[in-house]
C-alpha positions as CSV (number, residue, x, y, z in Angstrom):
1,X,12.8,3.1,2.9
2,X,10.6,6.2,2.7
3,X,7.7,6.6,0.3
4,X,5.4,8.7,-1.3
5,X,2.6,8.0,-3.7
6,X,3.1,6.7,-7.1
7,X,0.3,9.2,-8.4
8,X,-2.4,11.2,-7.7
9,X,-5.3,10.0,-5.8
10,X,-8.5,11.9,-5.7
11,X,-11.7,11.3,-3.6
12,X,-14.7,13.7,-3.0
13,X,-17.5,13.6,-0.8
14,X,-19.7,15.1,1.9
15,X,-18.2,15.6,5.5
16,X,-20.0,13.6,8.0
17,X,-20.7,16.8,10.8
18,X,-20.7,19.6,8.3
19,X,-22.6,17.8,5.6
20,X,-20.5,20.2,2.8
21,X,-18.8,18.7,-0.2
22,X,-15.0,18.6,-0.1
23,X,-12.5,17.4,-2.9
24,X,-9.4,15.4,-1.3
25,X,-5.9,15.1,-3.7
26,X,-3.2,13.0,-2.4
27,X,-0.2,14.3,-4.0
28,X,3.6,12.5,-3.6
29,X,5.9,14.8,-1.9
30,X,9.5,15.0,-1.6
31,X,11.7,12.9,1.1
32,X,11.7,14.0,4.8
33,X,8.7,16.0,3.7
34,X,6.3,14.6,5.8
35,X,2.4,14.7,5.5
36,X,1.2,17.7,5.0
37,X,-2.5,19.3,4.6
38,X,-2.8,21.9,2.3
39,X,-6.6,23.9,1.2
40,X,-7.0,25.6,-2.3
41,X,-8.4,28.8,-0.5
42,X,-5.0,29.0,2.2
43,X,-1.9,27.8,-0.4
44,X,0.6,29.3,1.9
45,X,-0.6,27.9,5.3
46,X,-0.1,24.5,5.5
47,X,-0.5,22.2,8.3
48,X,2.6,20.0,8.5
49,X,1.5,16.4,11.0
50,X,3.6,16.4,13.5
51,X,3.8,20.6,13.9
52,X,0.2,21.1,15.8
53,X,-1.8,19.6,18.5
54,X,-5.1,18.6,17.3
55,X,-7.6,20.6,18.8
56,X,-10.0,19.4,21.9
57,X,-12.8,18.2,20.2
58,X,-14.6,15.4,21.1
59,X,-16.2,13.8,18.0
60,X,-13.4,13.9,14.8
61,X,-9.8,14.8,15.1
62,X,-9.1,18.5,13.9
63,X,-6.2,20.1,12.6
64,X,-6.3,23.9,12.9
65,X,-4.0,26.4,10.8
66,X,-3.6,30.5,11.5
67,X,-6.3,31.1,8.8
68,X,-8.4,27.6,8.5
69,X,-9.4,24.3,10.3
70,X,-9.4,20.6,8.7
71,X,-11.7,18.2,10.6
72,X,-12.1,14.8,10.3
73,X,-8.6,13.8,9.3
74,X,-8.2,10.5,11.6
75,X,-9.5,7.6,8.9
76,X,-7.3,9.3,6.0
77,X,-3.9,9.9,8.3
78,X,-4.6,6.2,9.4
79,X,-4.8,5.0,6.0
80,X,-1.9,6.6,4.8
81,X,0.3,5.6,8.1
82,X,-0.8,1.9,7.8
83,X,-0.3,1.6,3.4
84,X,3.4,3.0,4.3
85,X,3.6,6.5,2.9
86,X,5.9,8.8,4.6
87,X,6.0,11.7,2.4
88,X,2.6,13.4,0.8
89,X,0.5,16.4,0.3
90,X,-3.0,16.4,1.0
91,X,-4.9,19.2,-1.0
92,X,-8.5,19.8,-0.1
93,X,-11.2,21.9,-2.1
94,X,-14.8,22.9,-1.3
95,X,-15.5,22.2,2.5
96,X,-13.1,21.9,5.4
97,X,-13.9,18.2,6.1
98,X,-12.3,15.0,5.2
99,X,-14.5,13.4,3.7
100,X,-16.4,10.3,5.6
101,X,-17.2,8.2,2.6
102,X,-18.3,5.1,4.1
103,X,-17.5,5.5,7.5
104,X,-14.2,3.5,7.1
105,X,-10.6,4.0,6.6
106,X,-10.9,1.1,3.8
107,X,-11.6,3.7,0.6
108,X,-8.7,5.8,1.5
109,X,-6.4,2.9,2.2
110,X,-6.9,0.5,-0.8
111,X,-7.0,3.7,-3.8
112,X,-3.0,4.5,-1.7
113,X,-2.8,0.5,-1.9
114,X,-3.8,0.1,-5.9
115,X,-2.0,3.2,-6.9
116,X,1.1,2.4,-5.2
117,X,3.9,3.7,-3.8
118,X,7.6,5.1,-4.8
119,X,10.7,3.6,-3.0
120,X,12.3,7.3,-2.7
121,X,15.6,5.8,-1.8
122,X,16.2,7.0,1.8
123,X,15.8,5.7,5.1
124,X,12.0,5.5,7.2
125,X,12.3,7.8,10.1
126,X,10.3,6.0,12.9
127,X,10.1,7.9,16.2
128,X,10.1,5.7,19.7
129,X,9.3,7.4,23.7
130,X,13.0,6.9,24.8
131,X,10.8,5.6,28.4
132,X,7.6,4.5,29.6
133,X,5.2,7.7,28.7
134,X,1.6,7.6,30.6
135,X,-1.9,9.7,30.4
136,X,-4.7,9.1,32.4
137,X,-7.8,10.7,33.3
138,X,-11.1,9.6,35.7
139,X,-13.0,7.3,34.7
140,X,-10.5,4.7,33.2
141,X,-9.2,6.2,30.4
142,X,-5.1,5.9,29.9
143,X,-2.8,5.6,27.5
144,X,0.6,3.8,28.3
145,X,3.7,4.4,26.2
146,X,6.7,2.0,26.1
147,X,9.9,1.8,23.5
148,X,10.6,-1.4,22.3
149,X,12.7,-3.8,23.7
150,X,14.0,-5.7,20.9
151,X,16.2,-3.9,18.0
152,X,14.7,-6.2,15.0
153,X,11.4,-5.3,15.8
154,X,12.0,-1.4,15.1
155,X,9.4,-0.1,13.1
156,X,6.6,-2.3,15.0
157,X,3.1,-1.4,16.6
158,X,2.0,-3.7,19.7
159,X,-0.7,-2.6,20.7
160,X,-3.4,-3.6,23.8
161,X,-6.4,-1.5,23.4
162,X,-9.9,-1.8,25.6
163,X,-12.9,-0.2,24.9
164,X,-15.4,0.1,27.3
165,X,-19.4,1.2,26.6
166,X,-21.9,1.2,29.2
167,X,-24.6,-0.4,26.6
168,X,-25.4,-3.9,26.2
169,X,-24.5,-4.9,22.8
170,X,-21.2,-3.0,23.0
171,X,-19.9,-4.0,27.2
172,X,-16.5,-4.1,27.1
173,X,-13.5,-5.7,24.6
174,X,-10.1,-6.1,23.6
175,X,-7.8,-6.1,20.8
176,X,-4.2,-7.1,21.2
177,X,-1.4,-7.7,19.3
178,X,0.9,-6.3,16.5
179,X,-0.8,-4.3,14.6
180,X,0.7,-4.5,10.3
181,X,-0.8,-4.1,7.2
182,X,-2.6,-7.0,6.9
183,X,-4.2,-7.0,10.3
184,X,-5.0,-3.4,9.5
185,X,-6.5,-4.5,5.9
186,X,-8.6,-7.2,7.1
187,X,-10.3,-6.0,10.5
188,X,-9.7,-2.6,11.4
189,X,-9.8,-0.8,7.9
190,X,-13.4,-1.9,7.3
191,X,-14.8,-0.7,10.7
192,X,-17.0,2.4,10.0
193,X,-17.6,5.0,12.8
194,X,-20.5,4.0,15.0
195,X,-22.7,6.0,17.2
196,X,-26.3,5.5,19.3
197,X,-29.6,6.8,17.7
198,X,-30.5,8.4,20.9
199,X,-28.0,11.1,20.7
200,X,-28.3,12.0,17.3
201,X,-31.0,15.0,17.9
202,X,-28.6,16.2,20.1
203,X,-25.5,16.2,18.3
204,X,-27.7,17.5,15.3
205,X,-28.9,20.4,17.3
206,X,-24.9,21.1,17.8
207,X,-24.4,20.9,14.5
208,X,-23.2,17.6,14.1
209,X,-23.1,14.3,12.5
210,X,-25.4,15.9,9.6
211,X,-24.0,13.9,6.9
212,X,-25.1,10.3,9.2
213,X,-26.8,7.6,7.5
214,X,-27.0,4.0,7.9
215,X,-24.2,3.6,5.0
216,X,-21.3,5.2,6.8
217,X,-22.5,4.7,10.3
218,X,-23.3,1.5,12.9
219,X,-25.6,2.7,14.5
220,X,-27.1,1.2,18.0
221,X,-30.6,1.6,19.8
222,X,-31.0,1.1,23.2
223,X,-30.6,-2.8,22.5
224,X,-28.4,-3.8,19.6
225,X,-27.2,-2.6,16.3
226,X,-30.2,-1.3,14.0
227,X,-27.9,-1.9,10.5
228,X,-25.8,-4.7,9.8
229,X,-22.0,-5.4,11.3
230,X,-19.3,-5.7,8.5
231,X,-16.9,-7.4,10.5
232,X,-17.0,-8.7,14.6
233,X,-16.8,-6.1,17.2
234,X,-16.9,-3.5,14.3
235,X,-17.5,-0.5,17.2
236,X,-13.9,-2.0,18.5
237,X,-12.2,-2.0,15.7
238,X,-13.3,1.4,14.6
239,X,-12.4,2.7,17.8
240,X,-8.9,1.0,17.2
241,X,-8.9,2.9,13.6
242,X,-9.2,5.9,15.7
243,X,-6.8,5.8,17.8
244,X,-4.0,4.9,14.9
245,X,-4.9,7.8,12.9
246,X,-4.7,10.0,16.0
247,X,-1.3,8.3,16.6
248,X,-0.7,8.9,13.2
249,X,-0.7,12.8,13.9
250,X,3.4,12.1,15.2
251,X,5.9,13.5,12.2
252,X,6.9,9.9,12.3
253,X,5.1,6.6,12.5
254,X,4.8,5.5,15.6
255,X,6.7,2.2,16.8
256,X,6.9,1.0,20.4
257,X,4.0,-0.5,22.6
258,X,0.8,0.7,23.6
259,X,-1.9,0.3,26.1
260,X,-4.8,2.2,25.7
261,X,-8.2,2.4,27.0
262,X,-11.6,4.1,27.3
263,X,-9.9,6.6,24.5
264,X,-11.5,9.5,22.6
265,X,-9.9,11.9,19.8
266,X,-9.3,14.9,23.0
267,X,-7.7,12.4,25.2
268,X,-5.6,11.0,21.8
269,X,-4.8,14.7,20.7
270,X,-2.2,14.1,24.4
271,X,0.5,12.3,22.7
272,X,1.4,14.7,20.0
273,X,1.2,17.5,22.8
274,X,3.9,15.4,24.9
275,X,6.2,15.3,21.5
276,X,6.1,19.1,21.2
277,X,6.6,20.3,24.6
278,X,8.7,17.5,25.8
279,X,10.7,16.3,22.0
280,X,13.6,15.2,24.5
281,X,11.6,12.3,25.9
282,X,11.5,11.1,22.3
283,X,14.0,9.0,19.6
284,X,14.0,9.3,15.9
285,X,14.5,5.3,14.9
């Protein structure tokens, strides 16, 4: 059945690349709703998921309305996708940032988790690629597409992801399997964005990744991580946390298979465009 929140959850911080102070409201929502983004300063433009492409950005997923832009929304959609809620409004204040907290998905999805959710009575709309759907650039990235092949598992994730890194510590690694809520609590939830000191002056000069510090960020030198791991293969988990929030960005959860690799937020953004310029390759489940 669909849900929506049982109450009002609240979280406030700074945003990781604009360094500015944001207040976040998850509010329930009526059924068939959907999750929608809404900012104090722009009450009558919303941003419905599922109704825009994210833009082409390369470091955080962003959400743009006529009037205003939300970055940084991957972690919370992710959250909210993988605790069950179909149906909520998200109403930010201050900055136009989601805030990064600590780097992780895991303080958005355990306040959705101990607040809890409302059984609103009607039927989870999950939506499937009716046939195999496939992106794929130079370099190795792709993303592969399938429906499921078994009725009782509707509503399922399988997913085969490979992130590759030309870096020592990092090389090259895999996660497979279903992906559910406990897999998601225990080893992707955690994983905080990661990045490589190196670049940080230059994605500073850019106006970037201001708000980085050791707390929210793995951060790697030329060698190995300079700050401790939470959890193995953190940098491939987080990049797995990524990709689910930007597959989140579908009006409906996903379910089906996918094979993904080498991914970043503007090759992600590709699936949502395929839904809106092609919604007859797709099935409401």
């Amino acid at each position: 059945m669909q849900n929506t929140v049982q109450e009002i959850i609240s979280f406030s911080g700074l945003g990781v690349h604009s360094a500015v102070f944001a207040q976040v409201s998850i509010l329930p929502a009526a059924v068939d709703a959907g999750i929608i983004f809404m900012h104090k300063n722009f009450l009558t433009e919303p941003i419905v998921v599922g109704a825009v492409v994210p833009l082409d950005a390369m470091h955080a997923t962003v959400l743009r309305q006529k009037s205003w832009t939300l970055s940084t929304v991957e972690h919370l959609v992710a959250a909210l996708r993988m605790a069950g809620v179909d149906n909520a409004v998200v109403m930010v204040e201050g900055g136009y940032e989601i805030p990064i907290l600590d780097g992780s998905a895991a303080p958005f999805f355990h306040a959705i988790c101990r607040a809890g959710l409302v059984n609103q009575g009607m039927r989870k709309k999950f939506l499937m690629p009716r046939q195999a759907i496939s992106f794929d650039e130079r370099g190795g990235k792709k993303i592969y597409l399938k429906p499921l092949e078994d009725d009782t598992l509707s509503g399922s994730l399988f997913c085969d992801y490979e992130a590759v890194f030309n870096h020592y510590a990092l090389g090259s690694k895999k996660m497979t399997g279903l992906i559910d809520q406990q897999l998601f609590k225990q080893k992707i939830a955690p994983a905080r964005t990661f990045g490589f000191l190196e670049q940080l002056p230059f994605l500073r000069s850019h106006q970037l990744a201001m708000a980085s510090s050791l707390g929210n960020t793995l951060v790697f030198n030329a060698d190995e991580a300079i700050n401790d791991h939470r959890i193995v293969d953190e940098w491939l988990s987080h990049k797995v946390l990524d990709f689910i929030g930007d597959l989140g960005l579908l009006p409906h959860p996903f379910t089906g298979y996918v094979e993904a690799a080498q991914t970043g937020h503007a090759f992600n953004r590709r699936i949502v465009e395929h839904y809106l310029t092609h919604p007859e390759s797709w099935i409401v489940v």
